[in-house]
MARSE-43736 format. One line per field, with one value per residue (C-alpha): residue number from 1; chain; x, y, z. Coordinates in nm, 2 decimals. Layout:
N
n = c(NUM	...)
chain = c(A	...)
X = c(X	...)
Y = c(Y	...)
Z = c(Z	...)
//
This chain:
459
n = c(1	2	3	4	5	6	7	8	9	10	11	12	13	14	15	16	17	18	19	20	21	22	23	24	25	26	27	28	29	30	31	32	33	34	35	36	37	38	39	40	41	42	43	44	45	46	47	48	49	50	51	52	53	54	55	56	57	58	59	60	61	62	63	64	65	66	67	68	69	70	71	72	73	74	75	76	77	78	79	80	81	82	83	84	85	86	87	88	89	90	91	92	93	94	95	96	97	98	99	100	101	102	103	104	105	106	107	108	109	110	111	112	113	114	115	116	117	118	119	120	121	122	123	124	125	126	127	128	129	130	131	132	133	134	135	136	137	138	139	140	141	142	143	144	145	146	147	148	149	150	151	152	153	154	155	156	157	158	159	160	161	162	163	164	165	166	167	168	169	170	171	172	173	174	175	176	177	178	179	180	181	182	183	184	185	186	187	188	189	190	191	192	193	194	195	196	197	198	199	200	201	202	203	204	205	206	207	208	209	210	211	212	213	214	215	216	217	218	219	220	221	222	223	224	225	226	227	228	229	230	231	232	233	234	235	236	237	238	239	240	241	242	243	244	245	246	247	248	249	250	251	252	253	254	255	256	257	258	259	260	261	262	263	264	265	266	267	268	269	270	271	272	273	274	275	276	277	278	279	280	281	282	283	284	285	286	287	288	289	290	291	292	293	294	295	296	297	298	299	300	301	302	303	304	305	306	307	308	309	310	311	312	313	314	315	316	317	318	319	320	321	322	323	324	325	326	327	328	329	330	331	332	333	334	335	336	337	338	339	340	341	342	343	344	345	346	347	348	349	350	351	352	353	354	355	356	357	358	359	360	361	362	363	364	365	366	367	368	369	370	371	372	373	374	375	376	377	378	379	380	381	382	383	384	385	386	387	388	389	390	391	392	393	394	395	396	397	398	399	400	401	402	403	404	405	406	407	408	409	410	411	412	413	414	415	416	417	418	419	420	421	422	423	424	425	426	427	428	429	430	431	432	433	434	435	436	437	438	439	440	441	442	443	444	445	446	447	448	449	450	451	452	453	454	455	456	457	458	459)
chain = c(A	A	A	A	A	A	A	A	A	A	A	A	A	A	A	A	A	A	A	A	A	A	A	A	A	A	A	A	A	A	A	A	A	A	A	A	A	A	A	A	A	A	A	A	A	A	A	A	A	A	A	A	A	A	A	A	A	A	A	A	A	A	A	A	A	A	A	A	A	A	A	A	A	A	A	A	A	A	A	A	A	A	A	A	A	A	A	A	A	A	A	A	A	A	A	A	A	A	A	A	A	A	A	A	A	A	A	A	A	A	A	A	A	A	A	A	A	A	A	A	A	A	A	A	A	A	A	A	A	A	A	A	A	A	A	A	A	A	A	A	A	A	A	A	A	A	A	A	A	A	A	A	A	A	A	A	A	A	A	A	A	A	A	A	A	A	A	A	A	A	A	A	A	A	A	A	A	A	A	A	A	A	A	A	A	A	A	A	A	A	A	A	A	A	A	A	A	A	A	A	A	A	A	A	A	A	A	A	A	A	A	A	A	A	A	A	A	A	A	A	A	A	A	A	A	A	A	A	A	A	A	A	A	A	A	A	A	A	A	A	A	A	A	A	A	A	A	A	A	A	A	A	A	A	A	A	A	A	A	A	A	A	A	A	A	A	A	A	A	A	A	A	A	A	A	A	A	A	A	A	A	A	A	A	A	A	A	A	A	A	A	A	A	A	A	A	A	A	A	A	A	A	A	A	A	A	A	A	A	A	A	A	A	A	A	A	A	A	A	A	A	A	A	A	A	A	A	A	A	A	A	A	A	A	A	A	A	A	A	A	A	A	A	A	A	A	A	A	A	A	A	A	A	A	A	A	A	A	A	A	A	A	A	A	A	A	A	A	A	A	A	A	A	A	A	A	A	A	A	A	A	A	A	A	A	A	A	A	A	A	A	A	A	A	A	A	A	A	A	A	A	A	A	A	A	A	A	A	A	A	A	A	A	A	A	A	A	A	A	A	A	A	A	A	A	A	A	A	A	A	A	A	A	A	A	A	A	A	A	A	A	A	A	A	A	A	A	A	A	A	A	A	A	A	A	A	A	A	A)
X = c(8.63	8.57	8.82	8.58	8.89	8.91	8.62	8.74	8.52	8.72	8.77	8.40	8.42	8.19	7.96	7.74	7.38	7.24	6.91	6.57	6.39	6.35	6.21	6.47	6.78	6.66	6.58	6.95	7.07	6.96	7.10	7.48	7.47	7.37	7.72	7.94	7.94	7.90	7.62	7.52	7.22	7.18	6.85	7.03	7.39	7.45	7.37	7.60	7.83	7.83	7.82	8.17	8.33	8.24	8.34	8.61	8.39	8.48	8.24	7.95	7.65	7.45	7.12	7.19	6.85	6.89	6.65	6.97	7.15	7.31	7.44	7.67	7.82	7.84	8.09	8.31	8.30	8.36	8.63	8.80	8.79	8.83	9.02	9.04	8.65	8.49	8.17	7.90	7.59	7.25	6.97	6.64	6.64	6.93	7.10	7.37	7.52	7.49	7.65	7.93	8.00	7.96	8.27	8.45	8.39	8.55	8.28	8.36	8.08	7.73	7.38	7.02	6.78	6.60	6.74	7.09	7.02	7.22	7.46	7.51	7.69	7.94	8.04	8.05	8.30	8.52	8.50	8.63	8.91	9.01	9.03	9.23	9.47	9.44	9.53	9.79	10.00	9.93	10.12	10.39	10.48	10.45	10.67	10.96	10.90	11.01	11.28	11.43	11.38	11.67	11.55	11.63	12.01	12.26	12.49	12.64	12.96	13.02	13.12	12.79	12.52	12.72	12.57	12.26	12.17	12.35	12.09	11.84	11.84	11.89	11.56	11.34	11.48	11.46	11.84	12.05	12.31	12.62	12.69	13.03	13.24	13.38	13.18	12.96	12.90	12.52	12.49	12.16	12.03	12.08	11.97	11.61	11.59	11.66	11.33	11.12	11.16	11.15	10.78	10.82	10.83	10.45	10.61	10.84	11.19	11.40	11.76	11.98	12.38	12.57	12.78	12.65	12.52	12.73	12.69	12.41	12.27	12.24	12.09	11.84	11.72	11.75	11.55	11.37	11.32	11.14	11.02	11.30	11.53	11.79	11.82	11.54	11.36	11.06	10.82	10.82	11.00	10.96	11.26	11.37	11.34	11.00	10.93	11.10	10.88	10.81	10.97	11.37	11.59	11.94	12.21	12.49	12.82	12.75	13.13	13.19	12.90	13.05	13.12	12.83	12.56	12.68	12.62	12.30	12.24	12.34	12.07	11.79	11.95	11.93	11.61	11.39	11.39	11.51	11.50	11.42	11.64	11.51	11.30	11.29	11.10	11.15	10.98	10.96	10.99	11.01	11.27	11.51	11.83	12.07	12.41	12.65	13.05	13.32	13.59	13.75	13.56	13.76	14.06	13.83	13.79	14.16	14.24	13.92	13.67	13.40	13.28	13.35	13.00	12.79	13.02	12.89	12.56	12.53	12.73	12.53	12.51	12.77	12.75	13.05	12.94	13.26	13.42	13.35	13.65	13.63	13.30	13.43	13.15	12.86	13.08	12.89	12.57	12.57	12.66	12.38	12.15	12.24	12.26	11.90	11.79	11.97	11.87	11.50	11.54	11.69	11.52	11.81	11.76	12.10	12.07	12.41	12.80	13.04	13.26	13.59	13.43	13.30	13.65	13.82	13.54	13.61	14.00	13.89	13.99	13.64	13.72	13.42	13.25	12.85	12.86	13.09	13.00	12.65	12.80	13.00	12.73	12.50	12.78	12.81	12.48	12.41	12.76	12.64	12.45	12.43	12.27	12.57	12.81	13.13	13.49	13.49	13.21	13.39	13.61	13.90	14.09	13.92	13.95	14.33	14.33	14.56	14.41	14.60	14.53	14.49	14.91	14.92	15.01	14.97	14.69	14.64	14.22	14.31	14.51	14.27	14.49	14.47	14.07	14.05	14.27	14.10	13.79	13.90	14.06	13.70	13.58	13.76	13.74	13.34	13.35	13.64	13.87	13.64	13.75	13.50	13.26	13.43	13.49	13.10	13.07	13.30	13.22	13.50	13.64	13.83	14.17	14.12	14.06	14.39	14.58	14.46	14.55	14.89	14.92	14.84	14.99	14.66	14.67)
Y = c(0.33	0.07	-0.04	-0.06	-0.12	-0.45	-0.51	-0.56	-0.65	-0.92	-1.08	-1.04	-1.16	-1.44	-1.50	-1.81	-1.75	-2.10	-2.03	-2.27	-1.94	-1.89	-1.50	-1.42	-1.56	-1.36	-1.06	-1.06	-1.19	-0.82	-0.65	-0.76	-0.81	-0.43	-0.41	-0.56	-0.92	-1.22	-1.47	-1.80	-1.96	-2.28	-2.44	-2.67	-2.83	-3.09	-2.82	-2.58	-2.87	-2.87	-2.54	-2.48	-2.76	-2.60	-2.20	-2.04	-1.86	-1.61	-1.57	-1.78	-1.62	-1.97	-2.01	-2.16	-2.34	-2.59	-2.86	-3.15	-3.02	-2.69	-2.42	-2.40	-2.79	-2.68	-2.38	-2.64	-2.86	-2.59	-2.39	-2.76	-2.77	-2.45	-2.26	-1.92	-1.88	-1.69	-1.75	-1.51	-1.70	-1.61	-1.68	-1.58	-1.69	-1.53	-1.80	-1.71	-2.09	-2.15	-1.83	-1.89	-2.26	-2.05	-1.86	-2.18	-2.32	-2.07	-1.82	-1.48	-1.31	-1.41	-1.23	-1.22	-1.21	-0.87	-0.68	-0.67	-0.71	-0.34	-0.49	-0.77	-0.54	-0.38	-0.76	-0.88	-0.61	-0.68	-1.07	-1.02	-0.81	-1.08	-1.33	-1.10	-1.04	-1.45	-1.50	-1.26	-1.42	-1.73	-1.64	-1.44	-1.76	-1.95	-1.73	-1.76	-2.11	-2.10	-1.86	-2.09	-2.40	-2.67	-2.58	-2.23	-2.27	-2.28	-2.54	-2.68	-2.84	-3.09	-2.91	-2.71	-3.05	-3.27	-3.00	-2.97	-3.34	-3.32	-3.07	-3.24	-3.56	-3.37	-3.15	-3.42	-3.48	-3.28	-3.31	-2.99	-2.89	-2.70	-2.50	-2.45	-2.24	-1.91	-1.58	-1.48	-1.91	-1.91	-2.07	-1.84	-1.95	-2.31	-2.25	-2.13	-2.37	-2.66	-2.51	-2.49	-2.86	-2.96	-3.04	-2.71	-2.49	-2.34	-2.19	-1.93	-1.93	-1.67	-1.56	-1.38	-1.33	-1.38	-1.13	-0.83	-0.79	-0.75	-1.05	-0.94	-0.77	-1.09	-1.32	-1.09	-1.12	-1.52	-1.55	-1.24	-1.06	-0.93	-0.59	-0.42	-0.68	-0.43	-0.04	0.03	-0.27	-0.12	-0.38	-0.83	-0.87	-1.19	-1.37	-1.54	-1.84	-1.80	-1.62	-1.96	-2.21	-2.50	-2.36	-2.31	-2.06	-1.96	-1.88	-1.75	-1.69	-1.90	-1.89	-1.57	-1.66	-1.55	-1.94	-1.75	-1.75	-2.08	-2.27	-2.16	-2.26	-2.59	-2.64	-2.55	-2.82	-3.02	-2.96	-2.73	-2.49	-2.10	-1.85	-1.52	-1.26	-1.15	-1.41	-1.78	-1.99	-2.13	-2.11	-2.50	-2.42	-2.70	-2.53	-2.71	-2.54	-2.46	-2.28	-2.18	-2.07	-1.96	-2.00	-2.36	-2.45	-2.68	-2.48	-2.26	-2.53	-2.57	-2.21	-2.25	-1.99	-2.28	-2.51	-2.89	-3.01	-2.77	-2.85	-3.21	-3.05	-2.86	-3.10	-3.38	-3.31	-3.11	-2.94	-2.78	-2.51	-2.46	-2.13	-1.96	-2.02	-2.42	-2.40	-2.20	-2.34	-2.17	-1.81	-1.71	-1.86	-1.64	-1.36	-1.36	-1.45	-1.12	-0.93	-1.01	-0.87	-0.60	-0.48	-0.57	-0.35	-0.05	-0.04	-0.14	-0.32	-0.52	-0.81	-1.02	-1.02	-1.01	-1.28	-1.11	-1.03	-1.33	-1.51	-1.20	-1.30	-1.67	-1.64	-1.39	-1.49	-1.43	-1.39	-1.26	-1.52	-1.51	-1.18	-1.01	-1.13	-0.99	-0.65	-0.65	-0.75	-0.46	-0.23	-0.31	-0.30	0.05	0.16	0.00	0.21	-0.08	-0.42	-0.55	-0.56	-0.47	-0.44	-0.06	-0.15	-0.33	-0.23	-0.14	-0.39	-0.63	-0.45	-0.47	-0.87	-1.06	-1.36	-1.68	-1.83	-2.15	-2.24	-2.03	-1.73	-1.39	-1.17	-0.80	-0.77	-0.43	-0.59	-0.59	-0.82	-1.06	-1.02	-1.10	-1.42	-1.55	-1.51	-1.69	-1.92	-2.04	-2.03	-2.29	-2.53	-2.48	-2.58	-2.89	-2.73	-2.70	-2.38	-2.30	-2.31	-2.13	-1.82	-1.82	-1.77	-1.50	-1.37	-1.32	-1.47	-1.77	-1.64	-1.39	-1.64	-1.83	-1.53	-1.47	-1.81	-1.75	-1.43	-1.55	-1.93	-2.09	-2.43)
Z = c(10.00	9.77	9.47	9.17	8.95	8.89	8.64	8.33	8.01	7.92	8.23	8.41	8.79	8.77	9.08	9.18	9.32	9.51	9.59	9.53	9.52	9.16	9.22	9.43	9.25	8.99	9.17	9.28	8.91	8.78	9.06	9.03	8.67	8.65	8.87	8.63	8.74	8.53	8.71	8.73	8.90	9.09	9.26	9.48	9.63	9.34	9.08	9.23	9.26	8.88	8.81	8.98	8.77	8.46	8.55	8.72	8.99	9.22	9.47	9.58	9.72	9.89	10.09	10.35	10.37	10.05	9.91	9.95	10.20	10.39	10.25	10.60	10.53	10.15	10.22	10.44	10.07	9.85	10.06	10.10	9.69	9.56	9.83	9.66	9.59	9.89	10.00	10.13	10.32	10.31	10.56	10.64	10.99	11.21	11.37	11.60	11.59	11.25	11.20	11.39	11.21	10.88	10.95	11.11	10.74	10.57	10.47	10.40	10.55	10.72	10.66	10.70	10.36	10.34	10.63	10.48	10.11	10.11	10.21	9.92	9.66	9.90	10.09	9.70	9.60	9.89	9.83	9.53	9.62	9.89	9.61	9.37	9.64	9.70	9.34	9.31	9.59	9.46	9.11	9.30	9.53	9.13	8.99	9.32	9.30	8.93	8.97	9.24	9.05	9.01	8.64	8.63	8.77	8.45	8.44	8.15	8.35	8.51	8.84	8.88	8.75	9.00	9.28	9.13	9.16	9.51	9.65	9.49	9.67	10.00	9.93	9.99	10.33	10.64	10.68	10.79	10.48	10.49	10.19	10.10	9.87	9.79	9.80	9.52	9.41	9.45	9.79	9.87	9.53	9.59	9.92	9.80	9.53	9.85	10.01	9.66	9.63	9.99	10.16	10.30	9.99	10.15	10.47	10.52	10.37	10.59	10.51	10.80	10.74	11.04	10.93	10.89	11.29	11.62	11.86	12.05	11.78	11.60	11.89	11.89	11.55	11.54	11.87	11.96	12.23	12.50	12.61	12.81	12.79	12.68	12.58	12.27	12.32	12.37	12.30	12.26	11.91	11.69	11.59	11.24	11.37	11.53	11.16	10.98	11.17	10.96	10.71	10.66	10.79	10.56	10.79	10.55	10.67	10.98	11.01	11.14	11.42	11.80	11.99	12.27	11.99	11.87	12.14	12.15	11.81	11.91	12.14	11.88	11.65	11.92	12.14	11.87	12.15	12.18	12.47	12.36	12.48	12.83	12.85	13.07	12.88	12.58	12.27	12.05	11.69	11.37	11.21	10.86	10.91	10.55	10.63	10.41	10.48	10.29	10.55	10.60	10.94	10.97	11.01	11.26	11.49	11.50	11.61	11.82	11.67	11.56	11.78	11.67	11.82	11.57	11.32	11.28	11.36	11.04	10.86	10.78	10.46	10.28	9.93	9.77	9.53	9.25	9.16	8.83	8.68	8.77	8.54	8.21	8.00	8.21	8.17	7.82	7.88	8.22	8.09	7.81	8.04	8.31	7.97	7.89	8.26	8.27	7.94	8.03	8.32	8.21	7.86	7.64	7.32	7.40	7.20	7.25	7.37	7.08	7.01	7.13	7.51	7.58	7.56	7.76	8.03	7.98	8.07	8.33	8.70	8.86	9.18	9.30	9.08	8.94	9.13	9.00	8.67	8.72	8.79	8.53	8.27	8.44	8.40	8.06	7.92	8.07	7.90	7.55	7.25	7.05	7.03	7.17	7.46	7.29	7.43	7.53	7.76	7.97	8.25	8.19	8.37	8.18	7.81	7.92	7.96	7.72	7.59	7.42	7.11	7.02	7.02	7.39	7.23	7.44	7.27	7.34	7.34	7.19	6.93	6.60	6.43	6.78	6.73	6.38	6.41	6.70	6.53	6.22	6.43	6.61	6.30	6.14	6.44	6.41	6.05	6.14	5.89	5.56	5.43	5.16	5.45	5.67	5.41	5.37	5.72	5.78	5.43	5.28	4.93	4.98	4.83	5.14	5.39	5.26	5.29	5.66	5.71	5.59	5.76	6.09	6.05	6.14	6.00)
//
């Protein structure tokens, strides 16, 4: 069956006939035309040449018999230039050879002139829906290459752009990293954004945590195995790092890894070589390794769960990712930025935090840190009517945080008074003290802003 969905007036899948037969590029001109197909006609290679600089064609339907050369070496130039376009060759003598150096060139699909012109409109649609498919993986690996751009992590502080340029340097290189720092910091982010900038960024990225699998279980998922090597392995099973190769595998939580499985990490640090489970012979892979901990591995080596070898293995190249509460200033912008997902993705029209949350989540502990931030913010924009993330959508232990004011003062969040004074408070330091300006902002007269003042002994 064949998908006839993808024509769409405004955006006509454009098709290039080269052909020196004037009658017969024609002839075949009406036919796909009549399908929905925008054409374009060339007599030779250097006017097909040109023709492809000047449109965004799909598919090429070529001769292979050509006045300046043939259509077979042509495919080879324009699958080497335009990788996506796929290209259907025409002949009128079967040539088994030629056919075969065809497909070697790239061609989609090889045919005879007049005995298979039935089959021109049925290859065509199915050319095309190669290339759509082509195209749609290309934007899809665009768009995770944006989303784990150095670019896209927010860091205002210090803390956080001091890691950033750290991981940058070491992206260029094919040195090992260790990612360190409490759970819920962004290591797998940082780790992706690593493998977007590295020359690897076109190969697999693969992500396993050594945590969440028993000791053989996990051997057996970063190295395969073969058929009957144990109970339920019924047939030869890939590994991640056979799945990772030339690319980069993420081994989070490598600190909880059983010293068995780690020595045999070693030796594909060391070697680039694995045995599958079951199996004698080993299996070479080109493998850049990024772990990430948040135990002291240090400390593990002491008490003798973490082998000292691997340590300086993974080591090379360390990168301490900081807690959440060691980078205050990236708190709001955060949490504006989860609110804006999360209200994208369950249809909210949740426009902003108020003032009073976002400094109960500033002098919040975070120990769970971006994570538990992003659950929060989820939990609060589903929990909010309004355009914005208020107090009583927060949980509770958070809506029952006392905050300080700007002399240290304990403040209830509850406490409306609290609220109003910190707000004037901010206020004032925004404006540097100019309280005409400051009234305007909050407006209020200026004989009520004085009071306030008074009221609340903010100088």
């Amino acid at each position: 069956m064949l998908n006839l969905n993808f024509i769409d007036s405004n955006n006509l899948k454009k098709v290039l006939i080269i052909d020196d037969e004037e009658k017969l590029r024609t002839l075949l001109t009406r036919i796909i035309s009549l399908e929905g197909f925008e054409v374009i006609e060339a007599g030779d290679c250097k006017m097909a040449i040109k023709k492809l600089e000047q449109a965004d064609i799909d598919v090429v339907l070529c001769d292979v018999k050509l006045p300046d050369g043939s259509g077979v070496e042509l495919a080879k130039k324009i699958k080497d230039k335009y990788p996506l376009i796929e290209i259907i060759l025409l002949t009128a003598y079967g040539n088994i050879p030629d056919g075969v150096q065809a497909i070697k060139n790239g061609a989609f699909d090889y045919i005879t002139k007049g005995d298979d012109n039935n089959k021109i409109i049925p290859l065509l649609y199915r050319a095309v829906e190669k290339v759509e498919l082509a195209k749609r993986i290309q934007q899809l690996e665009k768009q995770l290459g944006e989303k784990y751009s150095f670019d896209n992590i927010i860091a205002k502080s210090k803390a956080i752009q001091q890691a950033i340029d750290l991981a940058k340097k070491v992206a260029e290189t094919e040195t090992t990293v260790l990612l360190t720092g409490e759970t819920g910091t962004g290591k797998e982010v940082f780790a992706q954004s690593i493998h977007q900038a590295s020359n690897r960024n076109n190969k697999n990225f693969v992500a396993i945590n050594c945590s969440a699998f028993s000791k053989d279980l996990l051997e057996s998922e970063m190295f395969g195995h073969k058929a009957g090597a144990f109970t339920g392995a019924i047939k030869d099973q890939k590994g991640l790092f056979e799945e990772a190769n030339k690319g980069t595998i993420f081994l989070d939580e490598i600190g909880d890894m059983a010293l068995g499985l780690q020595a045999k990490l070693l030796r594909v640090i060391e070697t680039g070589e694995f045995l599958k489970v079951g199996e004698s012979k080993p299996t070479k892979v080109n493998v850049r390794i990024i772990a990430a901990t948040n135990r002291d591995l240090q400390k593990e080596i002491e008490m003798g769960n973490f082998r000292e070898d691997l340590f300086y293995r993974i080591s090379v190249f360390q990168i301490k990712l900081p807690a959440l509460r060691e980078r205050v200033m990236d708190i709001e912008p955060l949490a504006k930025y989860f609110a804006t997902v999360f209200s994208a993705k369950t249809n909210k029209k949740v426009k902003g935090i108020s003032a009073d949350c976002i400094e109960i989540l500033k002098q919040h502990s975070w120990n769970g840190n971006i994570r538990e931030l992003k659950n929060v913010i989820e939990r609060s924009v589903i929990l909010t009517n309004g355009e914005e993330i208020t107090m009583e959508s927060l949980p509770l232990d958070l809506q029952h945080v006392t905050i300080q004011d700007s002399k240290g003062k304990q403040l209830s969040a509850f406490d409306l008074a609290s609220s109003e004074k910190l707000q004037i408070q901010k206020v004032i330091n925004y404006t540097n003290g100019n309280k005409t300006e400051a009234a305007r902002l909050l407006n209020i007269a200026l004989t009520t802003l004085y009071r306030k003042l008074a009221e609340y002994n903010i100088s």
